[in-house]
N, C-alpha and C positions, 0 to 999 in steps of 0.2 A: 335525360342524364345518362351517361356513355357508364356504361359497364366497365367493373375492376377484374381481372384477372389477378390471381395469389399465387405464387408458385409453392406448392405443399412443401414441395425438398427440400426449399431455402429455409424452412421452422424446422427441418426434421434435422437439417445440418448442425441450425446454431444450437438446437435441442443439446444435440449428442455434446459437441464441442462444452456447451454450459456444464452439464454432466461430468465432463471429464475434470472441469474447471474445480467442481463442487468437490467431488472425491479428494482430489487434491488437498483443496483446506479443511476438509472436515477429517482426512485422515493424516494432515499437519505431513505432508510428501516433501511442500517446498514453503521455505520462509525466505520474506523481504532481505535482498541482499548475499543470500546466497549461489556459489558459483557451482556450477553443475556440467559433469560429463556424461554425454549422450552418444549413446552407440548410434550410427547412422551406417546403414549397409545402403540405403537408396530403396527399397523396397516401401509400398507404403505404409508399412507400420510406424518403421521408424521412421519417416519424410513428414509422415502427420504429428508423431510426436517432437518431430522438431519446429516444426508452424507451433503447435499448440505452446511450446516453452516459451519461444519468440514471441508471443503475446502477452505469455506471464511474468519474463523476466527481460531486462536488461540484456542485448545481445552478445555485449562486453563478459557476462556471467555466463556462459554457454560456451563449454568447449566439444563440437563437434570431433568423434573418433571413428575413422572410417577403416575396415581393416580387409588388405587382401590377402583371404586366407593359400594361397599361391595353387589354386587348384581349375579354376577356370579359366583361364589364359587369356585372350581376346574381350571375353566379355567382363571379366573381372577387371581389367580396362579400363570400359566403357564404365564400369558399377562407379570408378575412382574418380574417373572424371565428371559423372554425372551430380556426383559427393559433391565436388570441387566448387563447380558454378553453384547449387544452391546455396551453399556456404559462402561464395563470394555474394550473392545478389543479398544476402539477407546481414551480410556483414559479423559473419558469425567464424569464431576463431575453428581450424580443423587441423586433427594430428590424422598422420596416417602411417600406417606400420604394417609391414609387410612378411608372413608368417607362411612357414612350409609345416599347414597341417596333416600333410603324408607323409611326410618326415616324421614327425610327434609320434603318429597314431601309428607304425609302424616299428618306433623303438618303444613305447609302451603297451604293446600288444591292446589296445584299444581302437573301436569305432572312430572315423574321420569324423563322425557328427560328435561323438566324446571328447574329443581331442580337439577341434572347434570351441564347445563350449568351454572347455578347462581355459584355453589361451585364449579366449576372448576378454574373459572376466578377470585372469593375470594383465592383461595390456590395459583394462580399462582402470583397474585398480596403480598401477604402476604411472600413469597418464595424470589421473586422482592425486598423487602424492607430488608429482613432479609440479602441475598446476593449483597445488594447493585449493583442491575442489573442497567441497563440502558433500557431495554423494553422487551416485552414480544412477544414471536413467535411463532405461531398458524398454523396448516398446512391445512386450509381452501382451499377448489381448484373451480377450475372453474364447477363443478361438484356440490357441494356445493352449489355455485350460482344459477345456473339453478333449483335445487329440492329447495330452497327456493322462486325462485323467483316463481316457479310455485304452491308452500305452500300457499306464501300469496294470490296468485292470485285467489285458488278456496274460500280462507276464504274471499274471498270482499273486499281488501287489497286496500287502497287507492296508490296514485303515489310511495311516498317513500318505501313500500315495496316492489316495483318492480325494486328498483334502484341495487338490487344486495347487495354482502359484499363487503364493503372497503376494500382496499388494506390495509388501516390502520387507526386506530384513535386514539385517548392522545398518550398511550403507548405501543399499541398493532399494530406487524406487520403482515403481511398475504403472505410472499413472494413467495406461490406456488397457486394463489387465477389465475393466467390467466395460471394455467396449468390443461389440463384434466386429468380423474384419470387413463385412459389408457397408458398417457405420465409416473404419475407418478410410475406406476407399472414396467414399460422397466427403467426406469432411478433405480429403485431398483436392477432389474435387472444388468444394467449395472456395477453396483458395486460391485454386485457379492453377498447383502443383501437380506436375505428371510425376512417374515412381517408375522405378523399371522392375523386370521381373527376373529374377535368378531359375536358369531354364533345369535348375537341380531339383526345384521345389517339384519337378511332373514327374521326376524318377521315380519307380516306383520300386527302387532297390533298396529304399529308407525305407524301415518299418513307418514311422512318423508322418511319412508321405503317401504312405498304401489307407493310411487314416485319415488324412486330411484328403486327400481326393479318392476316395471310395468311400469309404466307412459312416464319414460326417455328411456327404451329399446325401446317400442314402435314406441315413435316419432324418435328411431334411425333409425329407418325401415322406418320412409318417408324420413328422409333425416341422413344421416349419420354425421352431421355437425350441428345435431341439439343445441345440448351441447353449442356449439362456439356459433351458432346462438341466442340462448336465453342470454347468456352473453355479445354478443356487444347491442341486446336490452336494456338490464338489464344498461347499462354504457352510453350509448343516453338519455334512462329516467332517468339516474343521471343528464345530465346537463339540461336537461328541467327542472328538481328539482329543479335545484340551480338557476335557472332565477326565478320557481313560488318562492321560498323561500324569495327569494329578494321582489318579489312585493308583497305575502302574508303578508308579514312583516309589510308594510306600510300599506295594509291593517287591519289589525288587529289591528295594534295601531290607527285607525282610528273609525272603526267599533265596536269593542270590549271595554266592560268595566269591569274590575275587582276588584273595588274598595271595592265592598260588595261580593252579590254574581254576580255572572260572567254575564256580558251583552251582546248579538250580538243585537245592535241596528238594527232597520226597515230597514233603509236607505244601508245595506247591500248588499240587492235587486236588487240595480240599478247597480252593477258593475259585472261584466264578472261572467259567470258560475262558469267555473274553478276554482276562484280566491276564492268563495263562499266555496267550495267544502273543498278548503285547508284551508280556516281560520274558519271554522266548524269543521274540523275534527283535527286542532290546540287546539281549544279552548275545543271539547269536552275532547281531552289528557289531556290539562290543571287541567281539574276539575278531569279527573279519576286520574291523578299522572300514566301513562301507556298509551302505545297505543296499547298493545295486545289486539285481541278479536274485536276491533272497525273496524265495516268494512263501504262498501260504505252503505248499507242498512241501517244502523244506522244516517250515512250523509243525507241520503236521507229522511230519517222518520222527522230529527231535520230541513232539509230545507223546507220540506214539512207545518211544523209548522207556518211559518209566513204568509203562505195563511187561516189558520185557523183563527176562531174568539179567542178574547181576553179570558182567564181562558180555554182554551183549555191545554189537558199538555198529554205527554208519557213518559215512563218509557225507561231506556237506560242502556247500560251495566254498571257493577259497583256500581248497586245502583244509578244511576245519574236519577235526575227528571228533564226533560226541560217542560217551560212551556210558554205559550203565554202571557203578558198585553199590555200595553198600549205603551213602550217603544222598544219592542222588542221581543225576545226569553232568557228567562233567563236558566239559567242551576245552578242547586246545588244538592250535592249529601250527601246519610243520614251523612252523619260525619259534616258536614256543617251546616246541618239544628240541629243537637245537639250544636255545637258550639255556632249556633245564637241564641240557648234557653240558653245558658248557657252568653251570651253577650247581655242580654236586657240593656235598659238606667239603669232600675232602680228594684229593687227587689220589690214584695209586701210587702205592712206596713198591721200589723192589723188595724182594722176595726178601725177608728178616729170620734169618738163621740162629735158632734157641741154644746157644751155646752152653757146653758143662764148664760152668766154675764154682770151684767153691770161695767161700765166703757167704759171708752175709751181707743185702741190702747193694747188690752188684750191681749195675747198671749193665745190662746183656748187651743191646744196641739202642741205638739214639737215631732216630730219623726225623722229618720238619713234622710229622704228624703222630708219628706210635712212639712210646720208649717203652720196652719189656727191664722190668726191675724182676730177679732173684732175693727171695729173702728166707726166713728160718723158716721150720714148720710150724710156730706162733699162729692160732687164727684166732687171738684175741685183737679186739680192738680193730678189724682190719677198715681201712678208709674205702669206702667203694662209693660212686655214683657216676651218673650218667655217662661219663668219660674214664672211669676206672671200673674195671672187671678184675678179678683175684681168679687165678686156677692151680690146678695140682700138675704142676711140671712134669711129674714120673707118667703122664699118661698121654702128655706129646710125644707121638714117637715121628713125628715128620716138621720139616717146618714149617712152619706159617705166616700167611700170607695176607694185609691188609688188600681188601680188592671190592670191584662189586657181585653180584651174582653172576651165576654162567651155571647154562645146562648141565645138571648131573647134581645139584649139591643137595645137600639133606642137612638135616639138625637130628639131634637124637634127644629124645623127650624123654627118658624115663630112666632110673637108673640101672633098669633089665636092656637097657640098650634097644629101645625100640627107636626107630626111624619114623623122620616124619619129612618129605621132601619138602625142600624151600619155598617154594610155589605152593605146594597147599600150606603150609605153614602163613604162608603173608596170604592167602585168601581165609581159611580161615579164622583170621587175626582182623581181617577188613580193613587190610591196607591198602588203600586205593592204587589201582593199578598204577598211574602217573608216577609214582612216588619211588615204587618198588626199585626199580630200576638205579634211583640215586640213596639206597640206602645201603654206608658199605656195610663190610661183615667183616670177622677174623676168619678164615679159612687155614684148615687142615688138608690140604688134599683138598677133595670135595664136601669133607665135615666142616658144619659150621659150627665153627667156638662162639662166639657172639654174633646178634645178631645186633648192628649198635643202634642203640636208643629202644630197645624192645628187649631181647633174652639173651639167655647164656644156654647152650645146650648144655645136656648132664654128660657129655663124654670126658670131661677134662673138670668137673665141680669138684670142686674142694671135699672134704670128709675129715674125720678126726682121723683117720690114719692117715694123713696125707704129712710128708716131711717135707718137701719142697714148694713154697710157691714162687708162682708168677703171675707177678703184677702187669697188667697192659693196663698203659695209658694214653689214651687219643689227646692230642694237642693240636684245637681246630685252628686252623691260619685264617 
């Protein structure tokens, strides 16, 4: 009896491919009948993830999207054409759209690999809507994984960048994301599909690519399994994720305030390191609008902060100012701080001249925010709150002025006429620095009559010898 020869590769192929098949329906990627767009560049990630759909699905539901990002000339060509013919042999529908990512990445002060990824996932989505797809197909691998997870890790990447890429999210699938790129190169193989190669991927002016060919060969040589190994890491620090998320959450809504500018209360302090760590580097996302660039050292400078004394402050990525007072660690950042100039209570009036007339109950002047009323020297019943102040006329001896602060002003605290300058006055009173700045005043000169929503200095207060008053009334617009 003649001897069988087995060829081990051909089980190891359909293994993987089965594999890929399984994830699929057990993590419900793709259902009967829907229509799906698939990024194809011709490399074989995506060459393999387009065999493997074409097996799953109807070739009529499969819209091939091949995109020249206008940067390799000649062979970005050949990438289009090479798109073309597999798309034609396998009768599979292909858009293609042609995009100047030096352009992009040059008016948004951004990396070409940045500005790549942004317009990829706009054309694919835009493509999605036009073809009335059902989701979009990405051939992300476990390879991918690993040189990301070890990306964020040297940038100081807090927990969630080491969770790995999803399998999937809204709309977007990843169903070769637990396959290595060795498997997916033999499953090309096994098809009988060549792939070409983008001669960027050997540059080694990509950080992503000084990883992927140094970094990950390397650690293959300690252990051959490293690849795998960095991605069941990567998939454990997701579910430790999803427990801190859960209790960050209650933290944050505890600790944190956003009502103005963004608060991490004191009392922070007292709960779990960890927990600190995530609702900090939450909160500083928050205020940038991104979490690229923020790493642990940035966590560490803004925790470091509430050991500092009060008006202590650092500068943080994005433009963002975190600063010390009396309530917390605030954080704002320059677009914020234009905002809150642009968001005072109230505009400056010109200069409001305390006119001598008599009568009673006069109307001095009228502007869209103050009106000074003259009345008898009555100080029964007088109406005062938050927007009305009373004083003794005879002891204006200059006019005054609604405005905001400016170097030199003082309040006078006592009725021996002691001084207390403005600035320590709002420190301390523990008015948070942010604030100061939009709170106006009535000014004398550089004496402050009121300070509005907080005090009235004693240099112009009322007394029983007083015969004249003056009523100021703010009229917020």
């Amino acid at each position: 009896m003649g001897s069988q020869t087995f060829d081990c590769r051909y089980e190891v192929r359909m293994d993987s491919i089965d594999r890929i098949k399984k994830l699929i329906k057990e993590n419900k990627l793709l259902h009967e009948n829907e229509k799906i767009v698939a990024g194809v560049s011709g490399g074989a990630d995506s060459v393999c993830l387009l065999l493997v759909l074409k097996d799953i699905l109807n070739p009529e539901n499969i819209v091939a999207v091949h995109i020249n990002h206008g940067i390799r000339g000649e062979e970005a060509a050949r990438d289009e054409e090479f798109v073309k013919k597999l798309c034609e042999k396998y009768n599979i529908c292909l858009e293609i759209r042609h995009l100047s990512i030096p352009e992009y990445s040059k008016k948004h002060k951004i990396s070409e690999e940045e500005a790549g990824r942004i317009l990829r996932y706009e054309v694919f989505e835009e493509i999605r809507q036009e073809k009335n797809a059902d989701k979009i197909a990405v051939a992300h691998n476990m390879n991918d994984t690993a040189e990301t997870f070890l990306l964020n890790l040297s940038r100081g990447s807090g927990i969630t960048g080491l969770t790995g890429i999803k399998i999937s999210n809204s709309r977007i699938i990843r169903p070769l994301i637990k396959t290595s790129r060795d498997e997916i190169e033999k499953i090309a193989e096994y098809y009988g599909e060549a792939f070409i190669t983008d001669s960027t991927n050997n540059s080694l002016i990509y950080a992503r690519n000084r990883i992927r060919n140094k970094v990950l060969p390397e650690l293959s040589q300690v252990n051959e399994q490293a690849v795998r190994h960095i991605n069941e890491a990567a998939d454990k620090l997701g579910k430790i994720e999803g427990y801190l998320l859960r209790e960050s959450e209650k933290a944050y809504k505890k600790y944190v305030d956003a009502k103005e500018t963004l608060l991490i209360k004191n009392a922070i302090t007292e709960i779990d390191a960890v927990l600190i760590e995530e609702v900090l580097h939450r909160a500083l996302t928050e205020v940038a609008g991104k979490a690229r660039d923020i790493g642990s050292i940035h966590i560490s400078y803004l925790n470091e902060l509430f050991s500092k004394q009060v008006g202590r402050e650092i500068n943080l990525p994005y433009e963002i100012r975190a600063y010390r007072d009396y309530e917390g660690v605030r954080l704002i950042s320059a677009n914020n701080k234009e905002n809150a100039d642009n968001d005072r209570l109230i505009m400056p009036e010109p200069e409001l001249t305390i006119l001598e007339i008599d009568g009673i109950s006069e109307v001095l002047t009228e502007g869209d925010n103050i009106q000074l009323t003259m009345d008898d020297g009555s100080i029964k019943n007088l109406l005062q709150n938050s927007c009305i102040r009373w004083f003794d006329y005879d002891k204006i001896s200059e006019n005054v002025l609604l405005r905001y602060r400016k170097d030199g002003d003082y309040i006078i605290i006592s009725d021996k006429g002691d001084r207390k300058k403005l600035k320590k006055y709002f420190t301390d009173s523990k008015i948070p620095s942010e604030k100061r700045d939009n709170i106006p005043v009535i000014a004398c000169g550089n004496e402050i009559l009121w300070v509005v929503g907080y005090r009235t200095g004693e240099g112009a207060r009322i007394t029983r010898a007083t015969k004249k008053l003056l009523k100021m009334e703010l009229k917020w617009k």
